[in-house]
DRENGUZA-59786 format. One record per residue (C-alpha): x, y negated, z negated; residue in three letters; residue number from 0. Coordinates in Angstrom, 3 decimals. Layout:
R       east      north         up   rest    nr
R          X          Y          Z    ala   NUM
...
//
This chain:
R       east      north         up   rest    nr
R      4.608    -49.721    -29.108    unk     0
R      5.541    -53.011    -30.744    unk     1
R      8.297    -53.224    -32.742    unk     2
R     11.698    -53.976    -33.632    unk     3
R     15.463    -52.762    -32.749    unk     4
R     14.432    -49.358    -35.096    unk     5
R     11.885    -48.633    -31.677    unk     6
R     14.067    -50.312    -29.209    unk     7
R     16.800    -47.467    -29.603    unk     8
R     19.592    -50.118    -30.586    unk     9
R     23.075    -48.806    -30.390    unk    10
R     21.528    -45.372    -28.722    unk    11
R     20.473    -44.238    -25.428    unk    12
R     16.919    -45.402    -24.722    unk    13
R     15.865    -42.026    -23.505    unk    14
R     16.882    -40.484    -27.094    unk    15
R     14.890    -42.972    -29.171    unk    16
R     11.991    -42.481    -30.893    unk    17
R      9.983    -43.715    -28.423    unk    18
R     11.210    -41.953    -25.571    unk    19
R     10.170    -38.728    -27.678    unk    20
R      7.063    -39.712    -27.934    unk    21
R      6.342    -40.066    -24.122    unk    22
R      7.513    -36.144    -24.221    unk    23
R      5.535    -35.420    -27.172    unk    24
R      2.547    -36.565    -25.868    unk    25
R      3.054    -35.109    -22.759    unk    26
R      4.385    -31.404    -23.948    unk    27
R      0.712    -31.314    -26.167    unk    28
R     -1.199    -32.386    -23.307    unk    29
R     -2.067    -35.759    -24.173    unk    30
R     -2.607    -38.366    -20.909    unk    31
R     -1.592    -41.401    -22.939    unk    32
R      1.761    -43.318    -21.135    unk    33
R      3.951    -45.051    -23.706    unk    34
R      4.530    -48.590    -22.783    unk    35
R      7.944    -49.872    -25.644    unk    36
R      7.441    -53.203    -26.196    unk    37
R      9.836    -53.324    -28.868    unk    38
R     12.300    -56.202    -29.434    unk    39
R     16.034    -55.834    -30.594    unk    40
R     15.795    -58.354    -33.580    unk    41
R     11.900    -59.270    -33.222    unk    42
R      9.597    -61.082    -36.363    unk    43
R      6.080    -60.541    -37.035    unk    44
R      6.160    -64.106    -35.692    unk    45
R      7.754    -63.256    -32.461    unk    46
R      5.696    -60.257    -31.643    unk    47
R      2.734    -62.070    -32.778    unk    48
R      3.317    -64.508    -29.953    unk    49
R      3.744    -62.074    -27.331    unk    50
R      1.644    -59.807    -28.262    unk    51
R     -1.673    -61.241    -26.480    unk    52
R      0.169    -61.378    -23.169    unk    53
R      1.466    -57.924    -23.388    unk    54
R     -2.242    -56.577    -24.250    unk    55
R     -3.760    -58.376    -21.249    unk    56
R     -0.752    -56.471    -19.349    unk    57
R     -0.987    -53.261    -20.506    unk    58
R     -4.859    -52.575    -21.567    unk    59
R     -3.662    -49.940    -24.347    unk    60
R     -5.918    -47.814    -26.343    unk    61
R     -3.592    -47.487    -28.980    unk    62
R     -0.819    -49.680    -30.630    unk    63
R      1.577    -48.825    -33.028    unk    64
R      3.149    -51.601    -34.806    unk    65
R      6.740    -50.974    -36.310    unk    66
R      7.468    -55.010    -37.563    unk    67
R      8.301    -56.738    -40.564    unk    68
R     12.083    -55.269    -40.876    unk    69
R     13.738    -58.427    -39.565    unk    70
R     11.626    -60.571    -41.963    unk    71
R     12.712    -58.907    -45.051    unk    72
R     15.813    -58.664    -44.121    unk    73
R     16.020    -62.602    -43.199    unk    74
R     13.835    -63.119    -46.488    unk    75
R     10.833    -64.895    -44.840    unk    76
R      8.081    -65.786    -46.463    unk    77
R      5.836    -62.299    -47.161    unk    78
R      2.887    -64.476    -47.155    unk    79
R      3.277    -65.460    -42.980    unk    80
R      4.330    -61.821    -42.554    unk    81
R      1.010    -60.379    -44.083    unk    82
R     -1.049    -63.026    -41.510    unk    83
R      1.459    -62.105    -38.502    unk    84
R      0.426    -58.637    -38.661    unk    85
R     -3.228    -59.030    -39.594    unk    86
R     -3.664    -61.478    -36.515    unk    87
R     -1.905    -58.753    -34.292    unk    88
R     -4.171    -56.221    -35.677    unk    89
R     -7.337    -58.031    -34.562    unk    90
R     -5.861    -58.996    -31.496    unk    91
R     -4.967    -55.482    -31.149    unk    92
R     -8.833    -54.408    -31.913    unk    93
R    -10.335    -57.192    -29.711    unk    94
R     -8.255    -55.851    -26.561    unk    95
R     -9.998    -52.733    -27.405    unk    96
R     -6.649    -50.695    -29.372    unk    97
R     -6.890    -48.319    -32.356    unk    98
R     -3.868    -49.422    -34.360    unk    99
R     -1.447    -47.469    -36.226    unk   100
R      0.966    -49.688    -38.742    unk   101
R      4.491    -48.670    -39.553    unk   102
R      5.375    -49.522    -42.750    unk   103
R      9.299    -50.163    -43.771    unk   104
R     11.083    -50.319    -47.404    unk   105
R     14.115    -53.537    -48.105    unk   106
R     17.394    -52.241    -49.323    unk   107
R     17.193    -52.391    -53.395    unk   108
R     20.129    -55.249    -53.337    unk   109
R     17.204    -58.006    -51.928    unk   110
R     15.886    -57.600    -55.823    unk   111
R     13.185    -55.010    -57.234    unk   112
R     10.522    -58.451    -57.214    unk   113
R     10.879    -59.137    -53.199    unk   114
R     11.126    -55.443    -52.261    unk   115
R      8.319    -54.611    -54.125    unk   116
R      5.925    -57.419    -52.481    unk   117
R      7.679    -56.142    -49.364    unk   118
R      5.975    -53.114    -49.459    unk   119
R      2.780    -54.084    -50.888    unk   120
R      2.544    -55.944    -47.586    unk   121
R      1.985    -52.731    -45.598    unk   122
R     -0.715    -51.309    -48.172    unk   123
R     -2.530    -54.332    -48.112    unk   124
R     -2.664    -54.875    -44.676    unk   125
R     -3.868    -51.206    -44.124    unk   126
R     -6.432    -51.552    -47.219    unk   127
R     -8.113    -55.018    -46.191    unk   128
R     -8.124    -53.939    -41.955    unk   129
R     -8.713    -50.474    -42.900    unk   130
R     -5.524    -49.168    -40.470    unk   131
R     -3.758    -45.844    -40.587    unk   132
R     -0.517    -46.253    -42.322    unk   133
R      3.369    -44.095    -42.524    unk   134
R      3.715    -45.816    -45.653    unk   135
R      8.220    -45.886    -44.746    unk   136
R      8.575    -45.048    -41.135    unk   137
R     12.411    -44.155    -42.531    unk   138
R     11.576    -41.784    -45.198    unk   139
R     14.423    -39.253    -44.556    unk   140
R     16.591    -41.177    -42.626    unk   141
R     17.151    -43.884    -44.469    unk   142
R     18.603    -42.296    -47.355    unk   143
R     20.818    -40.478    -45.077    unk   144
R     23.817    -41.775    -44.397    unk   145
R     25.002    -39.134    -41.709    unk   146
R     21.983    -40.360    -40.220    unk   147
R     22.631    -43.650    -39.665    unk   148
R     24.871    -46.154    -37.626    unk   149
R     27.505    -47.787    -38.869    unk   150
R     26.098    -50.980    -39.889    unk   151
R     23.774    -48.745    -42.053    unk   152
R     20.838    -50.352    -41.262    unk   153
R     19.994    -48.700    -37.814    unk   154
R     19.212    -45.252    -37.091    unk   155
R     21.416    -42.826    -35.113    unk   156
R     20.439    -40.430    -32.434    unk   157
R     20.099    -37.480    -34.383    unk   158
R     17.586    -39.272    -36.763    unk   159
R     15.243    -40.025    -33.784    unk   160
R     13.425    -36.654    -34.128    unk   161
R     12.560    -37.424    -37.953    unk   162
R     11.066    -41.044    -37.297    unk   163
R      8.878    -39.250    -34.506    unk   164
R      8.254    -36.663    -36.877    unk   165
R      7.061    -39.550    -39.416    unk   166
R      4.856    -41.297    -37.432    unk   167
R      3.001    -38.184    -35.153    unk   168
R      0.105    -37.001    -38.004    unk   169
R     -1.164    -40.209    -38.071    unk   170
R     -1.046    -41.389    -34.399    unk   171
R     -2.090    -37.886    -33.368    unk   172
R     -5.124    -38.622    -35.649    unk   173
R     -5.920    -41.462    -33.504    unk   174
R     -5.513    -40.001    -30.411    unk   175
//
């Protein structure tokens, strides 16, 4: 798992994130796969980009789920680098031998409907052109609720963690 503070359980417990759930999902259906989070409070697509190759040599995975591109929206970086950031980790992912499942994530509307828009074409290209499984908005359901969120309104609470592993399992179960 590479992603940002949404999969690094910021402001939770670790052991009630999304990721954490996972390790019990997989394990409760029988699945030998051990989660490794290599999420980053705060992370890029540049920044996981340039660990990423260090972390596969590590870890060996046969599948990795990337959850990135929040923290360059949100910083307004150029969508162009962001597309190549996650393409490279993609391959990388591929070489090292990974199936790869990309996260996709949606701007708040006040960043203007012209960036949020190319924002999410990112994902869909990305999945299109490396043919990748996609959750088109990891957040669908949570986002929108605010009893769901923390009080900065941007990250997740606990009792959304269940419905962003509910997002993502079809499509990573797929590829298990």
């Amino acid at each position: 798992m590479v992603g940002d503070s949404l999969s690094a359980a910021y402001g939770i417990r670790e052991d009630v994130g999304w990721v954490a759930l996972l390790q019990e999902r997989l394990r409760d259906t029988g699945h030998p796969h051990r989660v490794v989070n290599a999420s980053v409070t705060g992370d890029t697509t540049a920044g996981a980009r340039a660990r990423l190759p260090a972390a596969l040599d590590e870890h060996r995975p046969a599948l990795v789920v990337l959850e990135l591109g929040g923290n360059d929206g949100l910083r307004g970086l150029s969508l162009r680098a962001m597309r190549e950031n996650l393409i490279e980790m993609v391959r990388l992912s591929r070489q090292a031998g990974a199936r790869v499942l990309l996260l996709g994530m949606r701007l708040p509307p006040n960043y203007g409907l012209a960036y949020t828009a190319a924002f999410e074409r990112v994902y869909r290209r990305v999945a299109e052109s490396e043919e990748l499984a996609l959750v088109p908005f990891f957040l669908a359901g949570v986002a929108e609720t605010l009893e769901l969120m923390q009080a900065d309104g941007i990250h997740p609470g606990a009792a959304a963690q269940p419905l962003m592993l509910a997002q993502v399992w079809p499509e990573l179960e797929a590829l298990l």
